[in-house]
C-alpha positions as semicolon CSV with decimal commas, in nm:
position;residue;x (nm);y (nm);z (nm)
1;X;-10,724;24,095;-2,431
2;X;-10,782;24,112;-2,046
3;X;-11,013;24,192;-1,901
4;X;-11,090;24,300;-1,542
5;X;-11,345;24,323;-1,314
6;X;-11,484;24,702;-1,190
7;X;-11,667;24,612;-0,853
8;X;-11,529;24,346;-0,599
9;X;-11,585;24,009;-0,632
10;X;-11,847;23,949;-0,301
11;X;-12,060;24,205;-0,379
12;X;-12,400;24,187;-0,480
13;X;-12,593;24,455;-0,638
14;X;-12,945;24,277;-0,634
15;X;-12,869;24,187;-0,226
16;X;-13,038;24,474;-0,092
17;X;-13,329;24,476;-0,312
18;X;-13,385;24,126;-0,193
19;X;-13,346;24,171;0,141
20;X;-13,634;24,455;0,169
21;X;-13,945;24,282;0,265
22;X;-14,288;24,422;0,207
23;X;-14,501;24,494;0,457
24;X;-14,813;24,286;0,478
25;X;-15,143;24,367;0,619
26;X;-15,202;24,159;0,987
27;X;-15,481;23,964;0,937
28;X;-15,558;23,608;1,035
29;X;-15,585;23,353;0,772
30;X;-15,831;23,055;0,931
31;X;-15,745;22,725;0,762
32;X;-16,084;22,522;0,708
33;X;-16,157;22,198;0,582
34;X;-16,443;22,029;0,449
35;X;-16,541;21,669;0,419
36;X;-16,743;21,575;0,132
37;X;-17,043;21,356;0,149
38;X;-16,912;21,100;-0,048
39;X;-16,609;21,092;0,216
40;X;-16,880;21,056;0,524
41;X;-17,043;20,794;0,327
42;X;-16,714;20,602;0,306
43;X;-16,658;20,627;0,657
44;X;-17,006;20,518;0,745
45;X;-16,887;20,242;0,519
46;X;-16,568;20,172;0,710
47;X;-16,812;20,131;0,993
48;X;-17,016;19,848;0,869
49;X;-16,699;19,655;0,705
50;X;-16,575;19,651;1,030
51;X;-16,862;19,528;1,207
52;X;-16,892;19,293;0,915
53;X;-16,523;19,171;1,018
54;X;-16,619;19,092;1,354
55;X;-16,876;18,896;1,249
56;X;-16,667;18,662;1,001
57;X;-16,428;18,625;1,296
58;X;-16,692;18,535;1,517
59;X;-16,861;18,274;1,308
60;X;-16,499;18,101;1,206
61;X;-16,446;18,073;1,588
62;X;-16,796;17,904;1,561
63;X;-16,752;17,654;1,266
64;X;-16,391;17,555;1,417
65;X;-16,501;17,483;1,772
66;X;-16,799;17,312;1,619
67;X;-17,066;17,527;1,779
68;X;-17,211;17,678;1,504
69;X;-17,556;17,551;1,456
70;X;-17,758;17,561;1,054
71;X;-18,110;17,658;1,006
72;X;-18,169;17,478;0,719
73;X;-18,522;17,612;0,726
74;X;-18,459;17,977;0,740
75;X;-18,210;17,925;0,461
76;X;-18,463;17,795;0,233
77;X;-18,649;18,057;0,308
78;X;-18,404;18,319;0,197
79;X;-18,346;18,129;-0,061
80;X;-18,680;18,118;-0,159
81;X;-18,749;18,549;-0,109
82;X;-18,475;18,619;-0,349
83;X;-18,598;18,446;-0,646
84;X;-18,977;18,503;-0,599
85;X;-18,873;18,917;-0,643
């Protein structure tokens, strides 16, 4: 049994439906964003890490040009602080 086909072979009966947009209203969508406070508190953190960094750097250049000068007292004393909390 054969059997052949009615309509031609490049035609599409569910083209035209598809091609019919719908008409939408005009109204401007506004994209927002927010930043949370845990994300400002990060970047305050970023902040302070990289001030920290400079710091490091800056004392290394100290210790290996032989500059950097110990205050043996003031780290006694901080030592001291701490464990009398």
């Amino acid at each position: 049994m054969k059997i052949h086909r009615i309509q031609p072979m490049n035609v599409n009966p569910y083209e035209r439906t598809a091609r019919v947009e719908k008409p939408t209203k005009a109204t401007k969508k506004i994209d927002q964003v927010e930043i949370s406070s845990a994300a400002k508190e990060l970047q305050e953190a970023a902040k302070f890490s990289s001030e920290r960094l400079e710091k490091v750097e800056r004392l290394k250049e100290e210790i290996e040009s032989g500059t950097y000068k110990l205050d043996a007292r003031a780290v006694a004393e901080s030592v001291l602080r701490y464990y009398k909390r």
